[in-house]
TORLUM-921733 format. One line per 3 residues: for each residue x, y, z negated of C-alpha. Coordinates in steps of 0.02 Angstrom, whole numbers. Each point is the difference from the previous one (the first is absolute). Layout:
<pts>
X/Y/Z  ...
</pts>
This chain:
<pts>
0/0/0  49/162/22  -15/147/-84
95/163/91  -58/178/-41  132/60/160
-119/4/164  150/-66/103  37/-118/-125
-158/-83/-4  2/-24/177  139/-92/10
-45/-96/-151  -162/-73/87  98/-1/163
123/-144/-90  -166/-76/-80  -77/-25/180
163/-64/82  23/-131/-138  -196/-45/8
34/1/194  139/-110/-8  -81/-100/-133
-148/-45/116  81/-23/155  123/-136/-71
97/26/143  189/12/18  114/35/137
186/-40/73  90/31/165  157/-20/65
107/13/139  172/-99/46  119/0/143
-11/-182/80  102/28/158  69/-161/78
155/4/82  13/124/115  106/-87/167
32/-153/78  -149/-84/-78  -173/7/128
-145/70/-17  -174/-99/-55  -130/15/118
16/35/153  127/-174/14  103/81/104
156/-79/-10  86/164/73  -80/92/-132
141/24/-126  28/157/-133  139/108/21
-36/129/-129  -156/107/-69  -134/95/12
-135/-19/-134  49/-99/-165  -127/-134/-51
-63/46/-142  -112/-118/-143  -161/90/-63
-81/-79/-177  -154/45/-63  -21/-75/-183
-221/4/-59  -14/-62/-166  -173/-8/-67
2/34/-198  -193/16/9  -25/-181/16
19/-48/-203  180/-57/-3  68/127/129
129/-138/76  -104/4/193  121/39/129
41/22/159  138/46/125  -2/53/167
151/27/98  20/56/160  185/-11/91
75/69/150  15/-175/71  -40/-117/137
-146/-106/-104  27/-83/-172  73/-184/-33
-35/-123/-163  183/2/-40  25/186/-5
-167/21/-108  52/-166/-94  174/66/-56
-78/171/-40  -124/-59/-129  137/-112/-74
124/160/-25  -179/83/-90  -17/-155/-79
159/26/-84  -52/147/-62  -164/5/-49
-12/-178/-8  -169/-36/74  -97/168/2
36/-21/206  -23/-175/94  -81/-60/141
-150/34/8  -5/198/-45  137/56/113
-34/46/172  156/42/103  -73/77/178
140/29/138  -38/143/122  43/-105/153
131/128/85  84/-80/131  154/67/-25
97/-36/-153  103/-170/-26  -65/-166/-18
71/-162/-59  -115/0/-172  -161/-107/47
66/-173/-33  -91/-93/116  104/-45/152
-113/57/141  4/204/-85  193/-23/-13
39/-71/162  32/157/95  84/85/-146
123/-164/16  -55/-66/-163  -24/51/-168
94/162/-59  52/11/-195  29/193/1
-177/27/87  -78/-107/-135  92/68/-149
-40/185/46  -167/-26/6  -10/-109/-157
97/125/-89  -98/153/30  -154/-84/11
31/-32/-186  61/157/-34  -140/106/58
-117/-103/-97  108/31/-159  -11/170/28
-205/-17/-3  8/-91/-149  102/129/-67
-82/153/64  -193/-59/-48  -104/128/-72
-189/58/-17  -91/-13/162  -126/14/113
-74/-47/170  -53/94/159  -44/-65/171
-25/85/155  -24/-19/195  52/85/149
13/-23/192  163/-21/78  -32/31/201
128/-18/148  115/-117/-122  -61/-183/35
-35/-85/157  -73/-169/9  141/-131/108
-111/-139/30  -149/98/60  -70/-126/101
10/-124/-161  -98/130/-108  -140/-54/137
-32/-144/-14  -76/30/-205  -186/-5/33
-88/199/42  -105/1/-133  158/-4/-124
95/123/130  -148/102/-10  28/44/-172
168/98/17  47/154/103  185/-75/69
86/-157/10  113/39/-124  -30/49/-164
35/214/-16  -22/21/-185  133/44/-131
-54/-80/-162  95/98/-161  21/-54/-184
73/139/-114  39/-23/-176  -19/153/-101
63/53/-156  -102/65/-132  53/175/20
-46/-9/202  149/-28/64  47/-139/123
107/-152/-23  9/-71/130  -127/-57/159
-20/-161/102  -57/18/159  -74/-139/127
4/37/194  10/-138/135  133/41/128
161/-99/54  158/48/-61  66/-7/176
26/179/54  180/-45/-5  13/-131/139
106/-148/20  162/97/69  5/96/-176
182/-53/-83  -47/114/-159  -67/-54/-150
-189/93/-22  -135/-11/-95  -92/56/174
-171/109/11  -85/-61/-187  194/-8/-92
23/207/66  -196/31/-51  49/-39/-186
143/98/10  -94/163/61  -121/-53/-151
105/24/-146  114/118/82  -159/118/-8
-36/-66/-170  154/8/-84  72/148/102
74/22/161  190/-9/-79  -32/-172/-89
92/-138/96  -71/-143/50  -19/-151/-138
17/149/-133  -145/63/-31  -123/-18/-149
-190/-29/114  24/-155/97  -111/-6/168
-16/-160/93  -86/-26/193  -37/-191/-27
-45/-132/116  -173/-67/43  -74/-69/144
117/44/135  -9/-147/85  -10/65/209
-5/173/-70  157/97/100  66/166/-25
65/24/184  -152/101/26  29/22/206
-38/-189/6  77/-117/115  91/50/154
143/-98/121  174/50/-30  57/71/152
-156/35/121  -72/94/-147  -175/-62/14
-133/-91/-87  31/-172/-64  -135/-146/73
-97/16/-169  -46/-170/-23  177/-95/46
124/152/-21  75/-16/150  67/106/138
37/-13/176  199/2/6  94/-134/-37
73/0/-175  -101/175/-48  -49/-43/-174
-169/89/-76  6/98/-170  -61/163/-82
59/149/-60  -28/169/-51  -57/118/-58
158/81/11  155/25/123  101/-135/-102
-41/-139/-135  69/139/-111  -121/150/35
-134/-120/1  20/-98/-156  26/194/-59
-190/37/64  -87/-148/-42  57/30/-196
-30/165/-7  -177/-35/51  -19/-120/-131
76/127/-128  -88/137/55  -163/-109/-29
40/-67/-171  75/175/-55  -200/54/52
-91/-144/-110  108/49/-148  -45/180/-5
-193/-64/6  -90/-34/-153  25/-202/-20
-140/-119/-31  60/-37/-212  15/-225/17
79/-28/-172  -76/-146/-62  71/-170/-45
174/-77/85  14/-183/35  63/-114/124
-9/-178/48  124/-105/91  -13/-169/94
115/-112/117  -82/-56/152  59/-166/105
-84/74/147  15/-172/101  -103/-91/-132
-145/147/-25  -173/-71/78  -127/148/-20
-169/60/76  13/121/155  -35/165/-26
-130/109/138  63/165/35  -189/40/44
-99/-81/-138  150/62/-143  -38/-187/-73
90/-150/-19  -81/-152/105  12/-151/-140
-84/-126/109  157/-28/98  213/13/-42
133/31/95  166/-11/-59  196/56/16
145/-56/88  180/-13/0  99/112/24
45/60/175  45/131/141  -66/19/184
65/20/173  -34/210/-20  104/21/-157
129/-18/107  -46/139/102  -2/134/-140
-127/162/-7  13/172/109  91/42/-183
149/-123/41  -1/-117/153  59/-154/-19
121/-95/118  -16/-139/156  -167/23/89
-115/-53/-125  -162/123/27  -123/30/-126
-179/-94/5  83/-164/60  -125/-164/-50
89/-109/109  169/-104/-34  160/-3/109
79/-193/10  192/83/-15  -44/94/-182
-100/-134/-74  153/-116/28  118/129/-84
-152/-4/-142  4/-160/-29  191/-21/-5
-21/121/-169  -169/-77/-50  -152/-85/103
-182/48/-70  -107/-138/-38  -165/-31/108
-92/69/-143  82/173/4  -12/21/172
-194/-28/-7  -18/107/-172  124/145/84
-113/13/158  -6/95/115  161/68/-79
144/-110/120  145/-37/-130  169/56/54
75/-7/-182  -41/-150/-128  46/89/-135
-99/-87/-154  57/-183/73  199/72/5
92/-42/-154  184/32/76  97/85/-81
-156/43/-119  -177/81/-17  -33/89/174
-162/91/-59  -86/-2/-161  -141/-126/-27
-50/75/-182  -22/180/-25  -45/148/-125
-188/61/-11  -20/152/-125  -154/88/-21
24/172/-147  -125/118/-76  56/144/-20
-141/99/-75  -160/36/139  131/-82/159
34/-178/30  188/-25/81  5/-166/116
174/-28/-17  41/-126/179  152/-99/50
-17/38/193  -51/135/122  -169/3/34
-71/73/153  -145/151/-7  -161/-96/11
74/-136/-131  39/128/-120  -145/94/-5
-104/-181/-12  95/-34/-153  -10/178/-82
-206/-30/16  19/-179/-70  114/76/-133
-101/145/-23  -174/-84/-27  56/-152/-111
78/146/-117  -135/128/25  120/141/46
130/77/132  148/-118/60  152/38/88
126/-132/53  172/4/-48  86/-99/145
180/-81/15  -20/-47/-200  112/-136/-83
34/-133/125  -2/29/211  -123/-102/118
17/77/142  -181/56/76  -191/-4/-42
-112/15/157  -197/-24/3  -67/-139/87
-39/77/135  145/76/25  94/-151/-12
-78/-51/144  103/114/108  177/-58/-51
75/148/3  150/38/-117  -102/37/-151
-95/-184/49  160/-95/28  59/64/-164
-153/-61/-101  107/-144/-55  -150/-101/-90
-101/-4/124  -158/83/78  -101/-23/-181
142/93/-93  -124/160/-23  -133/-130/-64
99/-71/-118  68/177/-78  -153/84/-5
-85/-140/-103  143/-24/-117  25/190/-31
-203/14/-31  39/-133/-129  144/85/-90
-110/156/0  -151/-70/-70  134/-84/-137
76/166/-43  -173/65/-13  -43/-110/-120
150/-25/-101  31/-186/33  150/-86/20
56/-89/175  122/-133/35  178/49/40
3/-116/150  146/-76/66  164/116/-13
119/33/160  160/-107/3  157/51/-58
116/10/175  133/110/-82  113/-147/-27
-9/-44/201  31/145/51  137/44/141
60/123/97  107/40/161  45/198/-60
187/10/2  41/94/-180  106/148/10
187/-45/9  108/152/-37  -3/181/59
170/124/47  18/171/46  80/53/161
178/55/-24  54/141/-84  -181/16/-58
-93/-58/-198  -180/-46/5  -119/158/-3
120/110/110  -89/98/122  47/-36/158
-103/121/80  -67/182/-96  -167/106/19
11/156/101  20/174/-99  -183/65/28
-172/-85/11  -166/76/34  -177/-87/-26
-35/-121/115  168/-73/22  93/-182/-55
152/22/-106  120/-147/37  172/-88/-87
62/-162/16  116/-84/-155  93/-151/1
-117/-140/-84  6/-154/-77  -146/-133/33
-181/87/-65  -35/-207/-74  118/34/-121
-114/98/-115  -182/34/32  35/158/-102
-170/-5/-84  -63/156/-89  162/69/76
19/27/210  114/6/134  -12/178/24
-43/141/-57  -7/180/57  69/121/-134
-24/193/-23  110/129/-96  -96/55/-132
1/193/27  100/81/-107  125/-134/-31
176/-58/76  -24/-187/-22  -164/-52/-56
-91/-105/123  -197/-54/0  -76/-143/104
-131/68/99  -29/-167/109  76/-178/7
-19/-155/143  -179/-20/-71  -73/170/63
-75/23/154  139/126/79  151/-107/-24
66/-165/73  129/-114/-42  46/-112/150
170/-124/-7  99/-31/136  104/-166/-18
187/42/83  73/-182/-9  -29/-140/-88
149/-76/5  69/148/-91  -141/39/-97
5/169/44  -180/112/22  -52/161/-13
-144/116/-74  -110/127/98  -90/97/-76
-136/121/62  -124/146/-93  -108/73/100
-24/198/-58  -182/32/-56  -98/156/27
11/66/-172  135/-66/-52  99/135/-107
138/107/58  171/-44/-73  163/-115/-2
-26/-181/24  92/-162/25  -23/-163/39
57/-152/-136  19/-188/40  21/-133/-108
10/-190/-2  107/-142/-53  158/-126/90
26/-159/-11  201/-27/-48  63/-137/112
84/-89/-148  -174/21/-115  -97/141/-73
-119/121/40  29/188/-28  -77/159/34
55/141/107  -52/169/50  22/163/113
-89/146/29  40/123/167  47/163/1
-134/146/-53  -100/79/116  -136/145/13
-183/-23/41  -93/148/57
</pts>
């Protein structure tokens, strides 16, 4: 009670009153974090596009680990909880999220397990691979990569930690808003085929909303914000040789940039802003579509072919270059988000829970699901199958096309490739009839050599977070599947549902039926067959109507263990030397005097191998101002994470382990008068043992 004769006084007094009753009611706390998880940054290829010729040689974008830590105290013993991660990565594996829980594990002991973390990758295309386990994911990254897979373990933990640490008095907003000219649909002709009374619900073929979470403090301000778009991370296309978080990794950036302030660097700041997955499935950013390589004109829609001879079909734009349109297509999504958050939010603070089950997709026999009716048809089953890939997987998307003359929409088999297939592994009579029409050009869940090709079991999650349902998915799933399953979602739990896609382990696609049909790459991808949607939608309806209701479910049958059969054919790094008469971080080549806005400020330094350190939390380089006023007192005012800069390694020899370091900052408008210099840092490998750090910096120069 109180009791304040001072006006001011007593306002403050019954200010603190109404925060604590707040805070008592609510019963909701709080925690984000954010953690450097770069892999190595060259010599190790890219996952996604499998592009064997897609290797890193440097950086643009960090990857970055986002946490968000709910835990419900409202709920009587106030131990609910549940994480939700999103990472500047490829997809999510079971041994990355496996390891992670057992470092929290450690900790906490177990406060986090299985089944209330959610770890949801972003699914750029152009950061390393190597980290998936299962052979078929680490094929074209020539097998599994240890520094790919500690990184991400590492900071996945540690951005989690920091939640835990950070968690404080909460609450929920959500709000909506309309992205337009950022998506296209790839498989238009797909989208179809789904039956006009359920196309004749919806504006587009792709989904154009932004869905937003923000957590708010009791005071008003903002913690940090998840936000849900479907787009491909494939602005960057598969000639990029620089690590990037692509179009959604830059979006977050520009987010808490704008929260935090323009001069915070990236992976510093206090409000953490994620641009998560969902159903992205044939959703591309290349928003000029599909046009041939050389003649310059529209793509055959249906096949993606064109009329020369080796002119391969794929999309771009919106910009000049991969650069200026990864560039747009973020901004649009940040400009968009920026626009929900300065609207008054719908308040969805209510109780947090999840529930978790492994799935052996194979085994699942469930009724089929009409799109028309929105029921479930219990007077007949149909069931899963195992595991397997199609003739058009081979012949990528407009995103990435694949190699050899494999052409999308293929239902038909070629003698030659089914005899390579069956030299790896032959599929029994009974998967060919339960794949159909899909033709099988990859066995995958009959190949056993040298282990697991593709996952048979993986990780359903459904969470409650307050008045919104998050259906967290191992796979991509295409438009029309995702918005089936946010209904199914939605209705069992009597409230909005967004799917979280890419989450915990990686099964490739999840078409409709219909869709299916069509074998295109988004079909051939489907890996359990053409009743894959059935069985997901009635499983997650399941798990919803168990969270609901508070009831336990069965763990189901856990993922094996592969990390002890693992290999890999990445050479390590031997040794590195500088070039005579030179130490490592000599610059070889200095800035110009003078630089205006507009212009690229260049140096290159004598390097040793960047897979000698992933420098987390730290960088390669870094562009440093004089302080005004001072004669040696330097400020970082960007590193290799920001947008302006880029970090790209040239290998010299490798016999004499000699390389070198360019690195590039592009001058923004705005960017203060004054003296500057560029810094570069990184480590060498000794050739008789050790590693050891090194560093140079160029001579100062004036920008103006």
């Amino acid at each position: 009670m109180c009791c304040c004769k001072n006006w001011s006084k007593f306002k403050m007094c019954w200010y603190v009153v109404l925060m604590l009753c707040w805070c008592s009611a609510t019963g909701l706390r709080v925690g984000v974090g954010i953690a450097d998880v770069t892999g190595p940054p060259a010599e190790i290829n890219f996952m996604g596009y499998a592009n064997f010729e897609q290797t890193g040689h440097g950086i643009h974008l960090r990857q970055f680990s986002r946490a968000f830590l709910l835990e419900d105290g409202g709920s009587g013993d106030g131990t609910t909880r549940v994480v939700f991660v999103s990472v500047d990565a490829a997809m999510m594996g079971h041994g990355v999220r496996r390891e992670v829980i057992k470092r929290l594990q450690k900790r906490y002991g177990d406060v986090y397990n299985e089944g209330n973390v959610i770890i949801s990758g972003t699914h750029t295309h152009s950061t390393p691979g190597g980290f998936l386990l299962d052979f078929l994911f680490d094929l074209p990254i020539l097998g599994f990569v240890k520094e790919t897979y500690v990184a991400l373990i590492a900071g996945i933990a540690k951005s989690i930690i920091q939640a835990h640490n950070s968690l404080s008095e909460a609450r929920m907003e959500y709000g909506e808003g309309e992205v337009l000219d950022a998506n296209i649909n790839r498989s238009p002709t797909s989208y179809l085929r789904n039956p006009p009374e359920e196309r004749a619900k919806y504006n587009y073929d792709t989904d154009k909303t932004l869905a937003q979470v923000r957590f708010v403090s009791p005071t008003g301000g903002i913690l940090g914000v998840i936000n849900w778009f479907a787009v491909h991370p494939t602005s960057m296309n598969n000639t990029n040789k620089l690590i990037s978080s692509d179009n959604v990794g830059y979006a977050s950036i520009l987010m808490e940039k704008a929260l935090n302030g323009n001069r915070t660097l990236p992976g510093k700041g206090r409000i953490v802003c994620a641009f998560a997955s969902t159903n992205l499935g044939d959703v591309s950013p290349n928003t000029r579509g599909p046009r041939c390589e050389f003649s310059g004109r529209p793509c055959d829609q249906e096949n993606l072919l064109c009329k020369l001879p080796k002119e391969r079909c794929f999309a771009s734009g919106p910009g000049r270059d991969m650069f200026e349109s990864t560039l747009i297509i973020a901004t649009k999504m940040f400009d968009t988000a920026m626009k929900v958050l300065r609207q008054p939010g719908e308040d969805i603070t209510g109780p947090i829970g999840v529930v978790h089950q492994y799935v052996a997709m194979p085994q699942e026999e469930v009724p089929p699901y009409d799109p028309v009716t929105e029921t479930f048809n219990t007077s007949v089953s149909v069931k899963g199958c195992v595991p397997a890939m199609g003739y058009s997987f081979a012949a990528g998307t407009t995103d990435g096309p694949g190699a050899f003359d494999f052409t999308q929409g293929t239902t038909t088999t070629n003698p030659l490739w089914n005899a390579v297939r069956d030299l790896l592994a032959a599929p029994t009579k009974e998967d060919v009839a339960c794949q159909h029409p899909k033709p099988i050009l990859l066995a995958t869940g009959r190949a056993e050599f040298p282990y697991e090709w593709q996952p048979h079991v993986v990780s359903c999650s459904v969470a409650r977070l307050g008045g919104l349902l998050v259906a967290a998915v191992p796979g991509e799933f295409t438009t029309m599947a995702g918005r089936r399953l946010r209904a199914v979602v939605g209705r069992a739990g009597g409230t909005r549902a967004v799917i979280a896609g890419l989450s915990n382990v990686y099964s490739d696609y999840i078409t409709t039926p219909e869709e299916y049909q069509a074998q295109r790459y988004e079909a051939a991808s489907t890996i359990y067959g053409p009743n894959t949607l059935h069985i997901y939608l009635h499983k997650y309806k399941q798990l919803t109507e168990a969270l609901m209701k508070g009831s336990a479910v069965p763990p189901g049958p856990s993922p094996p263990d592969l990390s002890q059969q693992l290999i890999t054919l990445v050479p390590p790094v031997l040794w590195d030397s500088a070039p005579y008469k030179h130490e490592f971080g000599d610059c070889l080549q200095q800035p110009q005097r003078h630089y205006s806005y507009g212009d690229t400020v260049t140096a290159t330094f004598v390097s040793g191998h960047p897979r000698n350190s992933p420098r987390h939390g730290r960088w390669f380089l870094s562009v440093e101002r004089l302080v005004p006023g001072s004669e040696d007192a330097w400020e970082v005012v960007a590193t290799d994470a920001d947008w302006e800069t880029k970090y790209i390694w040239k290998r010299n020899s490798k016999i004499l382990g000699t390389s070198e370091a360019v690195v590039e900052w592009e001058v923004a408008e705005g960017t203060p008068a004054g003296t500057y210099r560029l810094h570069h840092y990184g480590n060498y490998k000794y050739i008789l043992g050790g590693v050891y750090p090194y560093h140079g910096f160029t001579d100062a120069f004036q920008v103006s």
